[in-house]
NUTI-990031 format. One record per residue (C-alpha): residue number from 1; x, z, y. Coordinates in nm, 3 decimals, always signed. Layout:
N
PT NUM X Z Y
...
END
This chain:
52
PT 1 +10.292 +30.468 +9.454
PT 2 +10.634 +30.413 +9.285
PT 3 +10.499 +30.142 +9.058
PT 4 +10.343 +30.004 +9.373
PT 5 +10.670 +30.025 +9.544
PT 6 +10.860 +29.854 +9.312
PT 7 +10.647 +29.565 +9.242
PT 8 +10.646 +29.473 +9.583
PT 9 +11.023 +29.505 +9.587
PT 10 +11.004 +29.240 +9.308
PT 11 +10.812 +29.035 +9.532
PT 12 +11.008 +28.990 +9.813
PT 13 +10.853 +29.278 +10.066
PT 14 +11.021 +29.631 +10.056
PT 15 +10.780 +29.915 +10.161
PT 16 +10.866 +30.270 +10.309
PT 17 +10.850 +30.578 +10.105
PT 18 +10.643 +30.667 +10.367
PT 19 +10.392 +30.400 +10.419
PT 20 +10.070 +30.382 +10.384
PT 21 +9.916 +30.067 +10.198
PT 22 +9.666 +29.999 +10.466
PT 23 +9.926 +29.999 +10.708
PT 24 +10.111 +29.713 +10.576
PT 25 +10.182 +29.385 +10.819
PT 26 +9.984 +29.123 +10.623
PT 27 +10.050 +28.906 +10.880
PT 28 +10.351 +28.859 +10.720
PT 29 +10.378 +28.574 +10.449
PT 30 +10.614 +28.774 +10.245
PT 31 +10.396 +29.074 +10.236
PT 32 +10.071 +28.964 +10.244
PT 33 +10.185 +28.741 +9.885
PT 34 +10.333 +29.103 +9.727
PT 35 +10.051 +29.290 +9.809
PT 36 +9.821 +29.010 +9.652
PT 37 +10.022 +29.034 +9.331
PT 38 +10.048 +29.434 +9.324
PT 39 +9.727 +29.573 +9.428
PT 40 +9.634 +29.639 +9.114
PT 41 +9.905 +29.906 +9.078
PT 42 +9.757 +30.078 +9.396
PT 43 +9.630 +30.422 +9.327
PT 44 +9.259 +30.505 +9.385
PT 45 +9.199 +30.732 +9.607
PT 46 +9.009 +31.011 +9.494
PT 47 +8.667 +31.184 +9.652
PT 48 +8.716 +31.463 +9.917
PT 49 +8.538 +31.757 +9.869
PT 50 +8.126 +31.739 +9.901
PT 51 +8.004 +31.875 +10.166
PT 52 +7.777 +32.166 +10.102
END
């Protein structure tokens, strides 16, 4: 999440330590541009435990 963080930093939208991706306002020009551009440096999220 840091690299995540600061890329969108570098494009113009500052996000929480806190805050969840999908909770970002992409409403917002700003944001919605940064997040385009950074995505890639989202991490996966990985599988919960099967259920037995």
């Amino acid at each position: 999440m840091v690299a995540f963080r600061d890329c969108m930093k570098k494009n113009g939208a500052t996000v929480a330590e806190n805050a969840r991706p999908g909770a970002l306002e992409t409403s917002d020009p700003k944001i919605a541009k940064a997040l385009e551009a950074c995505r890639a440096l989202l991490p996966s999220q990985s599988p919960g435990p099967s259920p037995s």
